[in-house]
C-alpha positions as CSV (number, residue, x, y, z in Angstrom):
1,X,24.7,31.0,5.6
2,X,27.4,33.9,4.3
3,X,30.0,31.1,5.2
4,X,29.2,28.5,3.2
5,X,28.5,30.3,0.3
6,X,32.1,31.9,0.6
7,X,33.1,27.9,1.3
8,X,31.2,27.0,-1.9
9,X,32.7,29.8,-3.7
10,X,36.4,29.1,-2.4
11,X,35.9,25.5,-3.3
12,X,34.2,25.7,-7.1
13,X,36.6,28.8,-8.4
14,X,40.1,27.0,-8.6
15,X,38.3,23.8,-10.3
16,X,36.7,26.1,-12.6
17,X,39.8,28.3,-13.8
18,X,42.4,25.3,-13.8
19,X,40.8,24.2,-16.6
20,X,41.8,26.9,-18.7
21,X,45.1,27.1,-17.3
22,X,46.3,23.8,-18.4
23,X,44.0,24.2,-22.1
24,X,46.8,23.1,-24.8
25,X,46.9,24.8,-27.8
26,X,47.4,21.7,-30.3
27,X,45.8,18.4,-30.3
28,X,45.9,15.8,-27.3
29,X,48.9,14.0,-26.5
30,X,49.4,10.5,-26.7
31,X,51.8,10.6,-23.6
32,X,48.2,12.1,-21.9
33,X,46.7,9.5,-23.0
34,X,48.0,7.2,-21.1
35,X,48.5,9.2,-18.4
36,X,44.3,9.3,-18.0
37,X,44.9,5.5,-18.9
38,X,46.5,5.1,-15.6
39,X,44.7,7.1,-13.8
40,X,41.5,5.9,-14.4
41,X,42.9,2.3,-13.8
42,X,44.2,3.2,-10.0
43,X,40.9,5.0,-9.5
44,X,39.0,2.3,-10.2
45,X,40.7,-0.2,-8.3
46,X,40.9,2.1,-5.3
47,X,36.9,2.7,-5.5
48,X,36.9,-1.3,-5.5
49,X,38.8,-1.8,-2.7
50,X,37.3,0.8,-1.1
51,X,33.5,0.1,-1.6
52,X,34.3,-4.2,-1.2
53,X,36.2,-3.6,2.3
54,X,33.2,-1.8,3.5
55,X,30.8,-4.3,2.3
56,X,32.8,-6.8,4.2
57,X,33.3,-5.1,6.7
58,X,29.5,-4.7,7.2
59,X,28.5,-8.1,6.3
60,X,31.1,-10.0,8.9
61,X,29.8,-7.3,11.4
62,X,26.2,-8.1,11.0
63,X,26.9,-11.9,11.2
64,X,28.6,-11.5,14.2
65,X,26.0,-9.4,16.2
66,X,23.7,-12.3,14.5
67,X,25.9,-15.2,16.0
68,X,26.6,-12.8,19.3
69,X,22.4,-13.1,19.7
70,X,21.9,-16.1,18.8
71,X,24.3,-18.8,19.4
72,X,22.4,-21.3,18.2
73,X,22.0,-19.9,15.0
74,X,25.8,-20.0,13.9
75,X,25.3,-22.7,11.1
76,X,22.5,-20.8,9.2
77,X,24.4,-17.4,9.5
78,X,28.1,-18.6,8.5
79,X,27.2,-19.7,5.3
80,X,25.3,-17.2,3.8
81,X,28.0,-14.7,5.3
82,X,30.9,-17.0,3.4
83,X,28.8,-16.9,0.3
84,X,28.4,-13.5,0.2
85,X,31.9,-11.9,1.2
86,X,33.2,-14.2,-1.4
87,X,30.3,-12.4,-3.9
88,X,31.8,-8.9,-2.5
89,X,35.4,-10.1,-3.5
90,X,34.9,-11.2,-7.1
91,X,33.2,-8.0,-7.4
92,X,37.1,-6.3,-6.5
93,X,38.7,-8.8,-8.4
94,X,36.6,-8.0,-11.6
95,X,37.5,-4.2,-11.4
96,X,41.0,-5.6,-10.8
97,X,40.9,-7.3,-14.2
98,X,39.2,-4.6,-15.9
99,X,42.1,-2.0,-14.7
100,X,44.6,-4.3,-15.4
101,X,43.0,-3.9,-19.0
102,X,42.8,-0.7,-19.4
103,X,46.0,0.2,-18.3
């Protein structure tokens, strides 16, 4: 217990005085700006790709233990598989659009 209170310590201090030590003493920057512009742009369209290649990932797997089971089956599983993957991916491409438009 004393150790992950010293982690949780450790870990929240910096985040908490690094604030202050970057504080500016005049009004924001436009350069910042669009520095948080682009930033927010690649983390959004990293969290994308991220969360829609594990949704893919997930969905061909369970089609393919579904098919592996039942063989017969193939026909009512693919489709609903294609259908959704290609739900997942419109999905990333959105973000995709709405990074490239924020950037």
């Amino acid at each position: 217990m004393k150790t992950k209170v010293l982690f949780l310590l450790s870990a929240v201090t910096p985040l908490l005085v690094a604030g202050t030590a970057f504080a500016q003493d005049a009004g924001s920057n436009a350069n910042d700006v669009s520095m948080a512009k682009a930033l927010a742009a690649g983390l959004a369209i990293g969290i994308a790709a991220a969360g829609g290649s594990v949704g893919q990932g997930r969905a061909a797997a369970a089609a393919l233990e579904g098919i592996a089971r039942n063989p017969n089956a193939s026909g009512k599983i693919l489709v609903p598989m294609i259908l959704g993957l290609a739900l997942i991916e419109s999905l990333v491409i959105y973000a995709l659009v709405i990074a490239l438009k924020m950037g």
